[in-house]
ROMIMI-947490 format. One record per residue (C-alpha): residue in three letters; x, y, z. Coordinates in steps of 0.1 Angstrom, whole numbers, plus 5000, padded with zeros to 4 digits. Layout:
ROMIMI-947490
PT  aa   c1   c2   c3
PT ALA    X    Y    Z
...
end
This chain:
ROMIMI-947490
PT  aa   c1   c2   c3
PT UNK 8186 7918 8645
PT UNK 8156 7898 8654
PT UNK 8138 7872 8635
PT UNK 8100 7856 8646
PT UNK 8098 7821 8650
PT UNK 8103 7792 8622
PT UNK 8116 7823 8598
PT UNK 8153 7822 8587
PT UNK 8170 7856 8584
PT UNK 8181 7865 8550
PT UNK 8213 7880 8562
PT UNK 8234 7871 8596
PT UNK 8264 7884 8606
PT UNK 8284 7892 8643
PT UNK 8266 7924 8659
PT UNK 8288 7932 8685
PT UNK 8318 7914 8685
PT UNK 8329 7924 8722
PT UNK 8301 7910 8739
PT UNK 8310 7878 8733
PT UNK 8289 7844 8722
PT UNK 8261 7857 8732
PT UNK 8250 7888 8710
PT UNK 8264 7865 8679
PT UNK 8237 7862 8653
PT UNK 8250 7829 8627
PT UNK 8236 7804 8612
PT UNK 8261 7770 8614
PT UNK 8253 7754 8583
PT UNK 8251 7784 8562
PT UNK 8274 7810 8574
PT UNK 8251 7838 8556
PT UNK 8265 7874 8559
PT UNK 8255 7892 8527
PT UNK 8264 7933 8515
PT UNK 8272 7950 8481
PT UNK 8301 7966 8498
PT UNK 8337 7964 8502
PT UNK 8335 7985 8532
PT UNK 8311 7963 8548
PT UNK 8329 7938 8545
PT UNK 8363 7952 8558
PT UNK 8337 7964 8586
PT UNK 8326 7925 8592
PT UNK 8363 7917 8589
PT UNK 8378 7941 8617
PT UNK 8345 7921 8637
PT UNK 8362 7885 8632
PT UNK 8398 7900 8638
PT UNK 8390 7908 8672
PT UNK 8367 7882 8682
PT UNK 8395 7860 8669
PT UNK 8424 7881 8677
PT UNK 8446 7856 8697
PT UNK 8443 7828 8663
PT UNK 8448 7855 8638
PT UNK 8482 7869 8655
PT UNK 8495 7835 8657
PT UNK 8492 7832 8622
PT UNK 8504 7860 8614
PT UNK 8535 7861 8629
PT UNK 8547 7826 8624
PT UNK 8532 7818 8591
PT UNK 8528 7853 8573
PT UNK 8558 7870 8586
PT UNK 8584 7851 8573
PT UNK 8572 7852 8532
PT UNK 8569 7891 8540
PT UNK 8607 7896 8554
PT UNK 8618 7876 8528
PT UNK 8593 7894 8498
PT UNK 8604 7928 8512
PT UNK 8640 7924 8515
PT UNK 8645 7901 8482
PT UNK 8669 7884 8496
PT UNK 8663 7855 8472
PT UNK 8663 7878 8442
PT UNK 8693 7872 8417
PT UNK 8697 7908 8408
PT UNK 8722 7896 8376
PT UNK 8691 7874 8367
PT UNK 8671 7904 8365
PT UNK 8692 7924 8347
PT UNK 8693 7898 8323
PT UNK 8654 7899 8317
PT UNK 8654 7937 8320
PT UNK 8677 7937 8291
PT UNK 8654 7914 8274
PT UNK 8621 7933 8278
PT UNK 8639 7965 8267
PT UNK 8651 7943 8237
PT UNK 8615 7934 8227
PT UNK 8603 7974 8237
PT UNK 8624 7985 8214
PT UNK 8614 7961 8182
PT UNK 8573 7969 8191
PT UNK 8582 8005 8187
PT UNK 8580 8020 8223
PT UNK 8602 8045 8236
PT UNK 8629 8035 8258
PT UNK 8619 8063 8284
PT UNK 8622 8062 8322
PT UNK 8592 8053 8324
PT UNK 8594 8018 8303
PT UNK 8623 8007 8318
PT UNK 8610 8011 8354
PT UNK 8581 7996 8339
PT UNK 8605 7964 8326
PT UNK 8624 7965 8360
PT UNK 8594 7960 8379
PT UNK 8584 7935 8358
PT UNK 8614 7913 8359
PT UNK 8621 7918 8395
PT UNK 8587 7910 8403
PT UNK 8586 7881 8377
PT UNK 8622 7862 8394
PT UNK 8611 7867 8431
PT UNK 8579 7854 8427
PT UNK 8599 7819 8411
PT UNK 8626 7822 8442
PT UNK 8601 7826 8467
PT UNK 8577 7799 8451
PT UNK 8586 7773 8476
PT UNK 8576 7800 8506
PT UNK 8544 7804 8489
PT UNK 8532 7767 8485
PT UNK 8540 7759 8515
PT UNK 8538 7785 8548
PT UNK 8517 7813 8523
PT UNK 8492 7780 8514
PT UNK 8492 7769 8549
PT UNK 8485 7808 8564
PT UNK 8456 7813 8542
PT UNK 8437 7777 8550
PT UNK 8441 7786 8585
PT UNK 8428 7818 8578
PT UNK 8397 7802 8565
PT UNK 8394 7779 8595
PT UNK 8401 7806 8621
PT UNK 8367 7827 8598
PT UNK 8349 7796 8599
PT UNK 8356 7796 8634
PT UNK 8341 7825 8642
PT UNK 8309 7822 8623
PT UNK 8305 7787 8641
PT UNK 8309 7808 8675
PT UNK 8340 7786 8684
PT UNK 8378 7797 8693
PT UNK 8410 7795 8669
PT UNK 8425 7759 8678
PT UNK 8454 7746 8663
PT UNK 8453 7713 8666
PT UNK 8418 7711 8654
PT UNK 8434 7738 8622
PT UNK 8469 7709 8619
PT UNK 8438 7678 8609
PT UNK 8423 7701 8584
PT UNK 8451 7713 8565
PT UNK 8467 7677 8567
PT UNK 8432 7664 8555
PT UNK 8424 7690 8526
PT UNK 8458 7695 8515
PT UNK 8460 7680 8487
PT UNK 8429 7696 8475
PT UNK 8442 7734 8482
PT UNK 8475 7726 8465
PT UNK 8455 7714 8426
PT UNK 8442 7748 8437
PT UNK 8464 7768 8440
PT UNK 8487 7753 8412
PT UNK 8461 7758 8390
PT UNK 8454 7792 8401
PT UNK 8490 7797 8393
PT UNK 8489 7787 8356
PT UNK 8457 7806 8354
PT UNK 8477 7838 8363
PT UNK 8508 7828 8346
PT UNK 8486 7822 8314
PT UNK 8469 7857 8315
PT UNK 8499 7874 8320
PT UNK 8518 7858 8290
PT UNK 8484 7868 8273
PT UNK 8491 7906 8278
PT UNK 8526 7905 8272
PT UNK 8522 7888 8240
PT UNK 8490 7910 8230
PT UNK 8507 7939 8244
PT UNK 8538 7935 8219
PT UNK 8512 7927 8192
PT UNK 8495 7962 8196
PT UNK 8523 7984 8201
PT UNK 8537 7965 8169
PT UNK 8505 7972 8150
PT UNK 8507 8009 8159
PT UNK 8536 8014 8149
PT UNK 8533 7998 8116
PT UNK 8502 8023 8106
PT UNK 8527 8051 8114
PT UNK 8521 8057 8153
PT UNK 8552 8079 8169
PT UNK 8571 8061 8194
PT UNK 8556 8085 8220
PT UNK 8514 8082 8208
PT UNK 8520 8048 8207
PT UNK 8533 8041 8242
PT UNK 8504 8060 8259
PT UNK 8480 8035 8236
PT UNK 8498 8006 8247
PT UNK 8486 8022 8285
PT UNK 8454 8023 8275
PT UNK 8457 7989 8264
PT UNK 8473 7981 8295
PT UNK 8443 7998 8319
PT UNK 8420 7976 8300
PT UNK 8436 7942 8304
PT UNK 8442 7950 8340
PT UNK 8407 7946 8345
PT UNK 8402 7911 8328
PT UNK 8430 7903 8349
PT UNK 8422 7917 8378
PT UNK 8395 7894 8377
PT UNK 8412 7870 8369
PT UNK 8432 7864 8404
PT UNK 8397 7873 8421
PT UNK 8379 7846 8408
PT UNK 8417 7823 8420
PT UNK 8415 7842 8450
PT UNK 8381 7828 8458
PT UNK 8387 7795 8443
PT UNK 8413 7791 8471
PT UNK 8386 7796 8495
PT UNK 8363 7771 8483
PT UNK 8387 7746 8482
PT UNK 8390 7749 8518
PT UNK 8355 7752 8530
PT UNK 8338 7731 8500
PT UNK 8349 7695 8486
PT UNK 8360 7708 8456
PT UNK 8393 7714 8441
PT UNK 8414 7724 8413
PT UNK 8391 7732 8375
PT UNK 8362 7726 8393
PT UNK 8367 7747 8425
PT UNK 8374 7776 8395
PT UNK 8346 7772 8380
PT UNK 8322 7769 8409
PT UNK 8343 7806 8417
PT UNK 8332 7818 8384
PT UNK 8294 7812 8386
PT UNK 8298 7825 8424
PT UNK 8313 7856 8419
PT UNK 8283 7867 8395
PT UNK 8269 7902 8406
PT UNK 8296 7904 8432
PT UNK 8327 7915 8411
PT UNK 8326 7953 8414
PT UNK 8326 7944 8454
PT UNK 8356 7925 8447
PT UNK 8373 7946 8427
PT UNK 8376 7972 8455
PT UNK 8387 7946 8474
PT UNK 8417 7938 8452
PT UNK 8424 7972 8444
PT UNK 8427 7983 8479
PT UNK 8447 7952 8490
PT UNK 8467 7960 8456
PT UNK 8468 8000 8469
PT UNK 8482 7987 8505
PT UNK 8506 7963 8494
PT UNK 8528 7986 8474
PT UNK 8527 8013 8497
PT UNK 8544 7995 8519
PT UNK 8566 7980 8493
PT UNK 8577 8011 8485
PT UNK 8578 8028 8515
PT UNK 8606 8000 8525
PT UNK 8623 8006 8493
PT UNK 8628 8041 8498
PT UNK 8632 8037 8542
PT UNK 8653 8007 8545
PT UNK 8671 7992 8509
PT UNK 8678 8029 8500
PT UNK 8701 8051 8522
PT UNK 8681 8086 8513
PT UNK 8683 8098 8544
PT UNK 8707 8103 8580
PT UNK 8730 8075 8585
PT UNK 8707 8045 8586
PT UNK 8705 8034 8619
PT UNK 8659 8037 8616
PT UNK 8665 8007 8598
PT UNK 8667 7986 8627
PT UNK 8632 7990 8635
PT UNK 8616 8005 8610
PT UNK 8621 7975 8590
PT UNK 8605 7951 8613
PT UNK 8577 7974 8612
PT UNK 8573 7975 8579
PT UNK 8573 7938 8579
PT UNK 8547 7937 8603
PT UNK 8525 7960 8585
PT UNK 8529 7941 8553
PT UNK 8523 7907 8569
PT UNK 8490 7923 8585
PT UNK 8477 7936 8555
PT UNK 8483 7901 8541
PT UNK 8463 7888 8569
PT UNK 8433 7914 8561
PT UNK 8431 7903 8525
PT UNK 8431 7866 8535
PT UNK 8402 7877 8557
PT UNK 8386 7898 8533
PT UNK 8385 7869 8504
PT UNK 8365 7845 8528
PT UNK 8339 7872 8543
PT UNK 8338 7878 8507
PT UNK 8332 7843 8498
PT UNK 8304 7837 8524
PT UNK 8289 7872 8507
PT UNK 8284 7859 8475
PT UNK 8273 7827 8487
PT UNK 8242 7845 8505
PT UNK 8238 7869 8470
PT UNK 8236 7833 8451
PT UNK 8214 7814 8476
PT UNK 8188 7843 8472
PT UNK 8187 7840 8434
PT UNK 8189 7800 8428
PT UNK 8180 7781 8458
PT UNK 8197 7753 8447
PT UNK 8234 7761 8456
PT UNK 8245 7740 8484
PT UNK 8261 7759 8513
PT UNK 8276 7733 8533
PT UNK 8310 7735 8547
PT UNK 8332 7709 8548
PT UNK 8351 7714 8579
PT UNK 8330 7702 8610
PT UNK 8329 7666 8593
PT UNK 8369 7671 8588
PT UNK 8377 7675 8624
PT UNK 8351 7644 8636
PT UNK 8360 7621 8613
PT UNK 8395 7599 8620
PT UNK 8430 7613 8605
PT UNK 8443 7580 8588
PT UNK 8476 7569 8597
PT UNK 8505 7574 8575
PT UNK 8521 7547 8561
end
């Protein structure tokens, strides 16, 4: 990519990540690397994972592989607790009108399990999950600046910002929380509705689906637009309703892009959930002894994937930064973190 003199490129991005600082073409202040793909951006992403490889693998293994073993294995999960809810969501099936078929009750299971291990594992996920994904950020910004993952530089930031991800991500939380209370209770609602004007239990349950594909929509954008609030907080200084917002009005003409992003990290995720399910919690097969690596692997490959979404949200975020700057010229694109690492860490008290 060339550019003539005093012009400023409308799009920049690494051209050939193996050939070092040189054949880099960035912009410092502006980051800029624009597409209308998901592919693209996965493409980019593979770029910064092995210009970076070294930071990335660090944080990785000692940040994202720990919330993965213990996600994967559940072994914070009260199973009598889940039961209990189980039982519960069948209660209010039942009283809507729905069928209690197989596929309902998997349907409540899921739910419930999903529901208590993301409340055991909450401490995990405020703490080394936060942590993991503002270094993340760094380790991107990083690259685009045309400098090397360092952790001390990655320990002032977080310590510095920290506050500012957590109202974040908190937030983010009761955002999610909030919509899906919203489909559970307009979920009952409809089924209850239907099968007042006369639905059968069986025409009603595959409405409530189509009710169901719907909302997932709204909610998958939802969690994009927290997704990429959790990136501004880091690289802008903004935090909590506002860094939302300011996700909101960036996201604009960008949200088919990223919802292939979510739906493929949503697609990976629960492959690999399932295949350790069915490889390693369930005995389907010889007498076992795979488990002793093929759940480490899987482990790995989960945390990994992790790592390529975190990765994915913040090329993503730099994307729809350039898309905005092209159509109002008055969004500021200046990060935050260069002034971070100059300025003095205060001494604590």
């Amino acid at each position: 990519m060339e550019s003539s003199n005093g012009s400023t490129p409308k799009m920049t991005q690494i051209t050939d990540i193996q050939m070092g600082h040189e054949n880099m073409v960035t912009t410092r202040s502006d980051h800029v690397f624009q597409t209308t793909s998901a592919l693209e951006i996965l493409r980019e992403t593979i770029r910064i994972l092995r210009y970076n490889l070294s930071g990335f693998m660090a944080i990785g293994a000692f940040l994202i592989c720990p919330v993965s073993a213990v996600l994967l294995s559940n072994v914070l999960v009260d199973q009598g607790l889940v039961k209990r809810v189980v039982i519960r969501l069948l209660l209010v099936a039942k009283s809507c009108g729905l069928p209690l078929s197989s596929f309902v009750e998997r349907f409540c299971f899921k739910f419930a399990e999903s529901a208590v291990a993301a409340v055991m594992c909450f401490p995990l996920y405020v703490t080394l999950l936060l942590i993991s994904k503002a270094a993340v950020v760094y380790s991107v910004d990083c690259t685009y600046s045309r400098k090397m993952f360092d952790a001390s530089k990655c320990y002032v930031i977080v310590r510095k910002i920290w506050k500012r991800i957590l109202a974040t991500y908190l937030l983010a939380c009761s955002v999610v929380i909030g919509s899906l209370t919203l489909f559970l209770g307009l979920l009952a609602g409809v089924s209850s509705l239907f099968s007042v004007i006369g639905f059968t239990p069986d025409l009603n349950a595959y409405m409530v689906i189509i009710f169901g594909l719907f909302f997932s929509v709204f909610f998958a954008n939802a969690v994009i637009i927290c997704d990429l609030s959790m990136v501004i907080s880091v690289l802008e200084d903004v935090s909590g309703a506002e860094a939302l917002l300011r996700s909101s009005v960036l996201i604009r003409g960008q949200t088919q892009v990223g919802l292939m992003i979510f739906l493929g990290s949503t697609i990976g995720m629960a492959f690999i959930e399932g295949l350790f399910e069915h490889r390693v919690k369930t005995l389907s097969y010889g007498d076992g002894s795979s488990r002793i690596w093929e759940g480490p692997l899987l482990v790995v490959m989960y945390s990994f994937v992790v790592l390529i979404n975190f990765m994915m949200s913040t090329v993503f975020y730099f994307s729809c930064k350039s898309y905005s700057l092209e159509n109002d010229s008055s969004i500021e694109c200046q990060s935050v973190l260069e002034a971070l690492t100059v300025s003095p860490v205060p001494e604590a008290q």
